[in-house]
C-alpha positions as CSV (number, residue, x, y, z in Angstrom):
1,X,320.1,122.7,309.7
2,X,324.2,123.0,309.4
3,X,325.4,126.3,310.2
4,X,327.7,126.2,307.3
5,X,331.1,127.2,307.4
6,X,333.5,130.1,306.5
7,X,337.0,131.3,306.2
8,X,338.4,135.1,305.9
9,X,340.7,136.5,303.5
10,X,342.5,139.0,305.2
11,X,345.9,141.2,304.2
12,X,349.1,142.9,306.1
13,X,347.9,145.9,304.3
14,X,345.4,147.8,301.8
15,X,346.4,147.2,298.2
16,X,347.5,143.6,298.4
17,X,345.0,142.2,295.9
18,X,342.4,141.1,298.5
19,X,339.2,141.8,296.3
20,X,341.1,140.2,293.4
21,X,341.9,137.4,294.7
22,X,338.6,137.3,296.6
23,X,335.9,137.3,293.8
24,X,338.4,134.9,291.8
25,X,338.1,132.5,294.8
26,X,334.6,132.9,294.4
27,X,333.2,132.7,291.1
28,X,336.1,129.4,291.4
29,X,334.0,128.0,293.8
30,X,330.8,128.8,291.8
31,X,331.9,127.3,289.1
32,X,332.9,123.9,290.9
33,X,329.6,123.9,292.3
34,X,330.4,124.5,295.6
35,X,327.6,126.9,298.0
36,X,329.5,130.0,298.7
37,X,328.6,133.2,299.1
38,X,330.4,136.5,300.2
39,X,330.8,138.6,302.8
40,X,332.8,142.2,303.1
41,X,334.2,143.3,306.2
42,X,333.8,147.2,307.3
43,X,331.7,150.0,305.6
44,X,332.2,149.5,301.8
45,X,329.4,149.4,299.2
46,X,331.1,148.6,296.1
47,X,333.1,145.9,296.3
48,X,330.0,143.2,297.9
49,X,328.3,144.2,294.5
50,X,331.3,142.6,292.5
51,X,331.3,139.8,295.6
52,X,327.7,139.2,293.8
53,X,328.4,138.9,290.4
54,X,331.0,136.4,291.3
55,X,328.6,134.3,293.0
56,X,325.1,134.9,292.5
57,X,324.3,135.4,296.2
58,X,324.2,138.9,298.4
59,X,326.9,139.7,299.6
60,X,326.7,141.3,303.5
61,X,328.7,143.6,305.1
62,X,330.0,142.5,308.6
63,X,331.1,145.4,310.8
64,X,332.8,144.4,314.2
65,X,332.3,148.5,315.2
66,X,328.8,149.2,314.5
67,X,327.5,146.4,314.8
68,X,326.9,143.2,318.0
69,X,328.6,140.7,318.0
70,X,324.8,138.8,317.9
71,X,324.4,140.7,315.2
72,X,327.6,140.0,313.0
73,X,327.0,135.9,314.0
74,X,323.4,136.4,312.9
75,X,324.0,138.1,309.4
76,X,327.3,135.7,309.3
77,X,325.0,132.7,309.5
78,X,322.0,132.6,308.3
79,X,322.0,136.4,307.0
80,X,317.8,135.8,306.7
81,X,318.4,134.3,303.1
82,X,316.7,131.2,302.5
83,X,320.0,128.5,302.0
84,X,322.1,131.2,303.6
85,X,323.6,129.2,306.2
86,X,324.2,126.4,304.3
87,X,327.7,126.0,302.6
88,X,330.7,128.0,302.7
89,X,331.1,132.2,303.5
90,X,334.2,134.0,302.5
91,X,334.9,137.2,304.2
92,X,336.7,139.9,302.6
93,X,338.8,142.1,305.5
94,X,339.1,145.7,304.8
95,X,342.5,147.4,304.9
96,X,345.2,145.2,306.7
97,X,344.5,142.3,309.1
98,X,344.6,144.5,312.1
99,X,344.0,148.2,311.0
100,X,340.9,149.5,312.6
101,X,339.3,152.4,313.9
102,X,341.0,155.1,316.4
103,X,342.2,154.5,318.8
104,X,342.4,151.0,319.8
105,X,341.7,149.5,316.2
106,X,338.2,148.2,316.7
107,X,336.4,147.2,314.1
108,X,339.5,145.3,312.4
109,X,338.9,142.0,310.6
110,X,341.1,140.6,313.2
111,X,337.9,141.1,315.9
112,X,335.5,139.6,313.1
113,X,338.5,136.7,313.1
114,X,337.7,136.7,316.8
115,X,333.8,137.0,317.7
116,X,333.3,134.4,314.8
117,X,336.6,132.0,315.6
118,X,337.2,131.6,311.9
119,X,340.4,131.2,310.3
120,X,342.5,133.9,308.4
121,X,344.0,133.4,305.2
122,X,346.6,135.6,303.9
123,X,346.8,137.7,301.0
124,X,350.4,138.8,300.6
125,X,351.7,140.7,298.2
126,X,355.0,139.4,297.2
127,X,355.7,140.9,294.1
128,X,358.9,143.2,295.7
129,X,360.3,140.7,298.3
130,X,361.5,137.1,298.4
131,X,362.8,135.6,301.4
132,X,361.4,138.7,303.5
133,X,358.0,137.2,303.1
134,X,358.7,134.5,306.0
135,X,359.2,137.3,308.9
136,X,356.1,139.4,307.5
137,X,354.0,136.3,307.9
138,X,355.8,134.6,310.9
139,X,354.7,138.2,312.7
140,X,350.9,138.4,311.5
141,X,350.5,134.6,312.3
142,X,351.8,135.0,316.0
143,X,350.9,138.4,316.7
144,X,347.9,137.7,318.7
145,X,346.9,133.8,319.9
146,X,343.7,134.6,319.1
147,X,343.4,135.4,315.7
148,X,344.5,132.2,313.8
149,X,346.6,132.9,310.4
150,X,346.0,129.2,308.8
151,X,347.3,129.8,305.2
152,X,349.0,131.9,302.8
153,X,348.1,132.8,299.1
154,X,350.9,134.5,297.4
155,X,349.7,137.3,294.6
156,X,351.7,138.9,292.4
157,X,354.0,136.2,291.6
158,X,356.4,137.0,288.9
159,X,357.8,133.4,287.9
160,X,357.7,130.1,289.2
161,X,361.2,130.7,290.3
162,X,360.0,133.6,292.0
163,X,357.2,131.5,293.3
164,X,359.4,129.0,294.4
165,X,362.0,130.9,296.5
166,X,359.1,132.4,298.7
167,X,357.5,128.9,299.9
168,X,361.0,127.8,300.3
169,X,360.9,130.9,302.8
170,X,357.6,129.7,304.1
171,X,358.3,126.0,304.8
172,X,359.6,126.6,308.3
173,X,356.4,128.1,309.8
174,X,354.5,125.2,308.8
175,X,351.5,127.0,306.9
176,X,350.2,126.0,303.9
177,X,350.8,127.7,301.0
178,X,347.4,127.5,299.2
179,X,348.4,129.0,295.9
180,X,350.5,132.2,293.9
181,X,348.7,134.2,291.8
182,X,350.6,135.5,288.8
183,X,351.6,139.0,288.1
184,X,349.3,140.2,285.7
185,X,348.3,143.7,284.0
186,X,344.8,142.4,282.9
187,X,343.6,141.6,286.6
188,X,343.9,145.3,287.3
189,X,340.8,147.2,288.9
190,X,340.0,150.5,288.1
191,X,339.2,152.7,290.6
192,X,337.8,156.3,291.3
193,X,337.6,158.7,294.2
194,X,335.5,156.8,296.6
195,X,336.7,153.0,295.4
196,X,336.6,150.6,292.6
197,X,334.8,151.6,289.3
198,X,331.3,150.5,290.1
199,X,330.4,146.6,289.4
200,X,327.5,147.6,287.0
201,X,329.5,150.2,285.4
202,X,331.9,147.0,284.0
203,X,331.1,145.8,280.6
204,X,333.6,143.6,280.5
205,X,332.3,142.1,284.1
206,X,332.4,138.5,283.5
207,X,335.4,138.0,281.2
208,X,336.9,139.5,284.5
209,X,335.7,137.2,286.6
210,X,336.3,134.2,285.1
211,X,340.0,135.8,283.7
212,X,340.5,135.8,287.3
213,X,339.3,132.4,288.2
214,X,341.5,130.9,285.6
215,X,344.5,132.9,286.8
216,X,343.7,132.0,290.6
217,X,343.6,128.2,289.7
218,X,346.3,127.8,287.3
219,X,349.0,129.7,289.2
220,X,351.5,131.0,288.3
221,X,353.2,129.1,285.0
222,X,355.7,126.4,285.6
223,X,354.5,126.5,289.8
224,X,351.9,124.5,291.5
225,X,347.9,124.9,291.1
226,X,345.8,126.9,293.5
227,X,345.5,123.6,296.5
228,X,341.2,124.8,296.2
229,X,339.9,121.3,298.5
230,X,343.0,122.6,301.0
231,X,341.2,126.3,301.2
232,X,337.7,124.5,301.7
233,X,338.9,122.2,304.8
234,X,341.0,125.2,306.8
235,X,337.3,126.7,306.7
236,X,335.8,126.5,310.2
237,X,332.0,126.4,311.4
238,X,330.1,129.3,311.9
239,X,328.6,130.1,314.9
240,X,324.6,129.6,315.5
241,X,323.1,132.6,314.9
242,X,321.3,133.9,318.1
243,X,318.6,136.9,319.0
244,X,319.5,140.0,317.2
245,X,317.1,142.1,316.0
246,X,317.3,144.3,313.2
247,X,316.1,147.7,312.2
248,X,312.8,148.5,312.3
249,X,311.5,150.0,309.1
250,X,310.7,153.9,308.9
251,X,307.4,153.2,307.4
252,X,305.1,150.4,305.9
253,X,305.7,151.3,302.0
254,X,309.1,152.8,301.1
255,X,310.4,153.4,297.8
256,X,314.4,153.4,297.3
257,X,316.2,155.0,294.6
258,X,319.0,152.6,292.9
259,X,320.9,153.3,290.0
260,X,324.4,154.4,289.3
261,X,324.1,157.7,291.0
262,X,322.0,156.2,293.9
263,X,324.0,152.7,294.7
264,X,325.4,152.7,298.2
265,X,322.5,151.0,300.3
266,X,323.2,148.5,302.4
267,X,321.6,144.7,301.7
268,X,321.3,144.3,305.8
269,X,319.4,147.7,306.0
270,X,317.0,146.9,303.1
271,X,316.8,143.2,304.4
272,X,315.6,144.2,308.5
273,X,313.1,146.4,306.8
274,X,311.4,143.7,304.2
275,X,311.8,141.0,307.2
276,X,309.5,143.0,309.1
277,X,307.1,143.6,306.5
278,X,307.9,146.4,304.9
279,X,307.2,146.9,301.0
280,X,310.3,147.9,298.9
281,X,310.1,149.6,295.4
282,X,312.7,150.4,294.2
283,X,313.0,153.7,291.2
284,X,315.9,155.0,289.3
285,X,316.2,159.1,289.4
286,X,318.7,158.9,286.4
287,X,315.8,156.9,284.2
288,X,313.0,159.8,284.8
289,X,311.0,157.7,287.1
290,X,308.9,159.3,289.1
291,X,308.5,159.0,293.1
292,X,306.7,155.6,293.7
293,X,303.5,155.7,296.0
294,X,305.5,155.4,299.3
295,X,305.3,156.7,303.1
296,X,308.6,157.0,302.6
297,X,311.6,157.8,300.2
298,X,315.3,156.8,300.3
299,X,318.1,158.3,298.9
300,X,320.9,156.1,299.3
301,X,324.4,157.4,298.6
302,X,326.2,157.0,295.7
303,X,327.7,159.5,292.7
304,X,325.0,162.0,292.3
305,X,328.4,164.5,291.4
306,X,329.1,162.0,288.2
307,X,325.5,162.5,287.0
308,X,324.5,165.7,288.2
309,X,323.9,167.2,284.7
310,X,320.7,164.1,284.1
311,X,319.8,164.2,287.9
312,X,318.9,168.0,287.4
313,X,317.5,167.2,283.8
314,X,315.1,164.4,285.7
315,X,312.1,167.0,286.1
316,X,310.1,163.9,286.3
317,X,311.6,162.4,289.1
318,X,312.1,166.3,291.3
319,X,308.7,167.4,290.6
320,X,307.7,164.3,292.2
321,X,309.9,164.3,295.0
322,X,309.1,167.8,295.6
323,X,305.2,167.1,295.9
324,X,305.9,163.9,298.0
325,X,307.8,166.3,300.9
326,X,305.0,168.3,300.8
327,X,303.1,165.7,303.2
328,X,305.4,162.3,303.6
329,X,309.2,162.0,304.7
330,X,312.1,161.6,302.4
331,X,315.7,160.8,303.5
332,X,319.2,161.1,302.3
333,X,322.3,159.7,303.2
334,X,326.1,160.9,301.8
335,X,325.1,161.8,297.8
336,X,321.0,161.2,298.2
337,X,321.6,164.2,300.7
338,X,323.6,166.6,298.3
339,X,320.3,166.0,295.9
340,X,318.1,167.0,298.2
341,X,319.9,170.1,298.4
342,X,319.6,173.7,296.5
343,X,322.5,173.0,293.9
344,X,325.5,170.8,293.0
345,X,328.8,172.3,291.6
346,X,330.7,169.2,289.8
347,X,333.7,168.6,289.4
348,X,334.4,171.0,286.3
349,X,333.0,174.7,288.3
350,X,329.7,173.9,286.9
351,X,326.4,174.3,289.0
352,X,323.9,172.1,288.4
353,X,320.1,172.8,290.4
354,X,318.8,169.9,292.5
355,X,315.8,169.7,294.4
356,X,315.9,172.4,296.9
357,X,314.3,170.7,299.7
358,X,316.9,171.6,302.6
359,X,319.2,174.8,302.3
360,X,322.2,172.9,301.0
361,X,324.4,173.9,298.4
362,X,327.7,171.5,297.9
363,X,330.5,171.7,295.8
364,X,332.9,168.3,294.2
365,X,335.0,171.0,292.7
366,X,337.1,171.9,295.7
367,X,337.4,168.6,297.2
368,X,338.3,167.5,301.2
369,X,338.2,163.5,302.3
370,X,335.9,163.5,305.3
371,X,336.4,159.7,306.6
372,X,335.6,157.9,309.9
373,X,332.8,156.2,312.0
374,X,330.8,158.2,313.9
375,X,328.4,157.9,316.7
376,X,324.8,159.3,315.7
377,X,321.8,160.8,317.7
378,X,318.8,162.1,316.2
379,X,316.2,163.6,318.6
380,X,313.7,164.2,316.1
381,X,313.1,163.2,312.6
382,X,312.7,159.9,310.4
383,X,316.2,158.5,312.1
384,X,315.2,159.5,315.6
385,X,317.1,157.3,318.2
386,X,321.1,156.6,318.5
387,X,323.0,154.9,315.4
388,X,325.9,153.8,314.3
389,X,327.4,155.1,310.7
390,X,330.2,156.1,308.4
391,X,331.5,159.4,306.6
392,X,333.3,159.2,303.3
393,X,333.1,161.8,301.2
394,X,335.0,164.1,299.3
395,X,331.9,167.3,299.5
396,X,332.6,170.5,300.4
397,X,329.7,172.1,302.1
398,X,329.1,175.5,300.7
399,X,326.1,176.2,302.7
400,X,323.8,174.7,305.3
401,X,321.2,176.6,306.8
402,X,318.5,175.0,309.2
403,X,318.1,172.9,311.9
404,X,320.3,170.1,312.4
405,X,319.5,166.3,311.9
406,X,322.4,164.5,314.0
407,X,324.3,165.6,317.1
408,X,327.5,163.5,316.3
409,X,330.7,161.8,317.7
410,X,333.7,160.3,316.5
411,X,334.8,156.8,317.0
412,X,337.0,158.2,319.8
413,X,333.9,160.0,321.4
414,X,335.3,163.1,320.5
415,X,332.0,165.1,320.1
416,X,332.0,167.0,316.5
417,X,329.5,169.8,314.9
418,X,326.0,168.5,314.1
419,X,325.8,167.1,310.9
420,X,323.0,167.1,308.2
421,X,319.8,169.2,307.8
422,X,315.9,168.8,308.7
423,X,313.0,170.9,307.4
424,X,309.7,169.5,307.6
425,X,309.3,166.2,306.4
426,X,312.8,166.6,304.4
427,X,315.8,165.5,306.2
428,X,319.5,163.9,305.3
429,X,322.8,163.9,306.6
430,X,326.4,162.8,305.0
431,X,326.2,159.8,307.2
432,X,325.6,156.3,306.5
433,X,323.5,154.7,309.3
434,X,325.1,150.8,309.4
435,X,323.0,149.7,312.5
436,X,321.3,150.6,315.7
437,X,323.9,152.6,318.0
């Protein structure tokens, strides 16, 4: 069976409209009929959920840090979805083209450009330069042989005059310039503390995608079309996807909580666990439900501090929590963890009681970013072993009392204070584990 194909879309910088112009690109393709699917480089939770929509098909998270090689090429390729590695994958880079983690950058989408030899496309925002745009792109393209810039797609446009004085710029490197997409208020995103304004939270979803779509292919009035058959040859065969085992599942029978306060788990994490038999149910804390008959229970992160007020309203749901810890493990990651804690103060001073499982109490209302990869080791516990993972969070920790879950290290190796709680079969941490360390 082909391997399929796949191109990235990558930036000089954050804010340059990659997602934008991403998930128009996509539900494009999805309406011409092509197979595509998406992909998101990095730790990011949000945006592969609007990578979906646009598509109809999971979007994965590829992360060059915390994860193989072997392990990027096999979730590239086939990803363990039937049809998965058949058609074409667009990559979304994270921040700019070779922004990664301290100190050396790894992790950039320029080393997924790399490990999977696929071509770069990209985004520039052009909406304050003209002419300037040729060195800015002349100095990504040959900045390192090999990561290969192999088009351009202009966003922000203003006019087709101001379309056409910037590939007039371009025409002496010799790149194509695959489209410009106009300047336009109603392509906005809203976003929130940790990211974009959640896919599902979107009422006005698929107007936006297909508002997008139009704008992508039109162009910019008066200026050429978006060149969609020139994007789909620069696109490049993935590799085959070799040996690389996933994560072993914590137990036979886990139940997962997804909802809008409970969305950040990742589709590779859930996807190892069902490929090796696991059974998933998944339960939404904000709806009432009550614990599902598990081994196991998973709180992914999310914005418990957005729904604290229903979370500690769910007696349903805590009571049965509660009586699962008495005999079964539960976990939680980032926000999952904050719930398993004594109390909750949002954003407005107010305290709201949560399930009181570890001695936790965290506030939203005085608010520090915590941000960075870290380097995880968990002698005892249901995440005992060495992992990879990610802190973003904006928490304070007003108290912590018991004994620690991780011993932790920064993507420099610089070792930092434990993180997260453990008391009895009740443990969590502000860390998202992305992969075996």
């Amino acid at each position: 069976m082909a391997a399929g194909r796949g191109v990235i879309l990558a930036a000089p910088s954050s804010g340059a409209g990659k997602t934008t112009v991403t998930l128009a690109l996509l539900r494009l393709l999805a309406q011409r009929g092509v197979a595509v699917r998406g992909a998101k480089s990095g730790p990011d939770y949000i945006d592969p959920k609007f990578h979906e929509a646009a598509c109809g098909r999971v979007c994965l998270n590829l992360d060059a840090w915390a994860m193989t090689r072997a392990r990027v090429a096999a979730l590239a390729g086939a990803g363990g979805e039937a049809g998965a590695d058949e058609g074409l994958l667009v990559i979304e880079g994270a921040m700019g083209l070779f922004d990664g983690a301290p100190p050396d950058g790894r992790g950039a989408v320029a080393d997924l450009a790399r490990d999977l030899a696929l071509p770069v496309v990209l985004v520039v925002d052009a909406g304050r330069m003209a002419q300037s745009v040729a060195p800015l792109v002349a100095g990504f393209a040959g900045h390192d042989p090999g990561v290969r810039v192999a088009g351009v797609i202009l966003n922000k446009v203003g006019s087709a005059r101001h379309a056409g004085m910037l590939r007039r710029a371009l025409e002496p490197l010799g790149l194509p310039v695959l489209g410009a997409l106009p300047r336009r208020a109603d392509l906005a995103m809203p976003s929130r503390h940790l990211g974009l304004v959640q896919a599902g939270e979107r009422a006005d979803l698929e107007d936006f995608l297909d508002r997008a779509a139009e704008a992508l292919e039109g162009g910019v009035p008066g200026d050429r079309p978006f060149d969609l058959e020139a994007l789909v040859e620069l696109a490049t065969g993935l590799p085959q996807a070799g040996d690389a085992p996933g994560m072993e599942p914590p137990a036979q029978r886990i139940a997962v909580a997804q909802d809008q306060a409970f969305a950040f788990a990742y589709p590779h994490l859930l996807r190892d666990w069902r490929a090796r038999g696991a059974e998933i149910t998944l339960f939404s804390p904000l709806m009432d439900d009550p614990v599902p008959q598990a081994d196991f229970v998973y709180l992914p992160g999310g914005y418990p501090e957005l729904h604290a007020g229903r979370i500690a309203a769910s007696e349903v749901f805590l009571t049965s929590l509660r009586a699962h810890a008495e005999t079964r493990p539960v976990y939680g990651e980032c926000g999952g963890y904050m719930v398993l804690g004594e109390g909750l103060v949002d954003a407005e001073g107010t305290r709201h009681r949560m399930a009181g499982l570890l001695g936790l109490e965290t506030s939203f209302q005085t608010r520090r970013m915590h941000l960075g990869y870290r380097r995880l080791r968990a002698g005892q516990g249901p995440m005992q072993g060495d992992w990879a993972g990610h802190e973003f969070h904006y928490a304070t920790t007003l108290k912590a009392e018991g004994e620690a879950l991780f011993q932790a290290w920064d993507a420099e190796g610089t070792r930092l204070e434990d993180m997260g709680l453990r008391r009895g079969h009740v443990a969590g941490s502000f860390a998202h584990v992305i992969d075996r360390g």
